[in-house]
N, C-alpha and C positions, 0 to 999 in steps of 0.2 A: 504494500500500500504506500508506503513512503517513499518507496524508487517510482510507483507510478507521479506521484506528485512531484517529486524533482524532476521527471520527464517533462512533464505540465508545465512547470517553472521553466524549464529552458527553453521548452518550443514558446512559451510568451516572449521569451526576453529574444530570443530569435527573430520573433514577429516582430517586437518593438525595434531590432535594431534595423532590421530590412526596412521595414518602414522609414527609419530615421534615413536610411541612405539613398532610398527613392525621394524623399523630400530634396536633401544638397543634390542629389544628380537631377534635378524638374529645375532647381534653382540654378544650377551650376551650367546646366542646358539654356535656360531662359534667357540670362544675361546674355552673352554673349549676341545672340540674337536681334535682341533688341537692338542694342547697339548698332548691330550691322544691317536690320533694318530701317536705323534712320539713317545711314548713313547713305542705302542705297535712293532712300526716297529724297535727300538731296541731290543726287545726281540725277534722279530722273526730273526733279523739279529746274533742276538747271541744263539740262539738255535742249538746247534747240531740236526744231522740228526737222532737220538737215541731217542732226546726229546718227550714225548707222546704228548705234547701241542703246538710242531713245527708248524703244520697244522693248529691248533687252531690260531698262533697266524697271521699264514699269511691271514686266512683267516678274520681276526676281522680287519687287515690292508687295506685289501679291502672294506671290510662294511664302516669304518668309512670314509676311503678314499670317496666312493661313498655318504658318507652323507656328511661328507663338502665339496664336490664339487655341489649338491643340495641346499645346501643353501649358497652357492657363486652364484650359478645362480638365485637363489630366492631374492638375494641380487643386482644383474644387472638388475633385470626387476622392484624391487621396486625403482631403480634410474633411471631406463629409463622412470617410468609412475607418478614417485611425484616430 
């Protein structure tokens, strides 16, 4: 009985630390991102309409746009369920 409850006690602390590391790797994910999504959405804001890579960049503003919005939702549902 006692070795089943220190089994119990580890798979918690197990779940808590998985969890803890999925949180820094969603945050550790997120930044980065960001960053490089605004970065591209100034280049496509300063792009003339001539630019060959105008398209390119509005469209890499939407990719990353729709990826950090993926993992801000990946990031509500790990705080809705730990």
């Amino acid at each position: 009985m006692l070795a089943d409850l220190d089994q119990f006690a580890k798979a918690r602390m197990d779940v808590g630390e998985l969890a803890k590391k999925t949180r820094e790797r969603l945050h550790d994910m997120s930044q980065p991102l960001t960053a490089v999504q605004g970065r591209l959405q100034l280049l496509a804001a300063k792009a003339t309409p001539e630019d060959p890579n105008a398209e390119y960049y509005r469209e890499m503003v939407r990719l990353m746009a729709a990826a950090t919005r993926q993992i801000a939702e990946m990031q509500q549902l790990h705080r809705a369920f730990s």
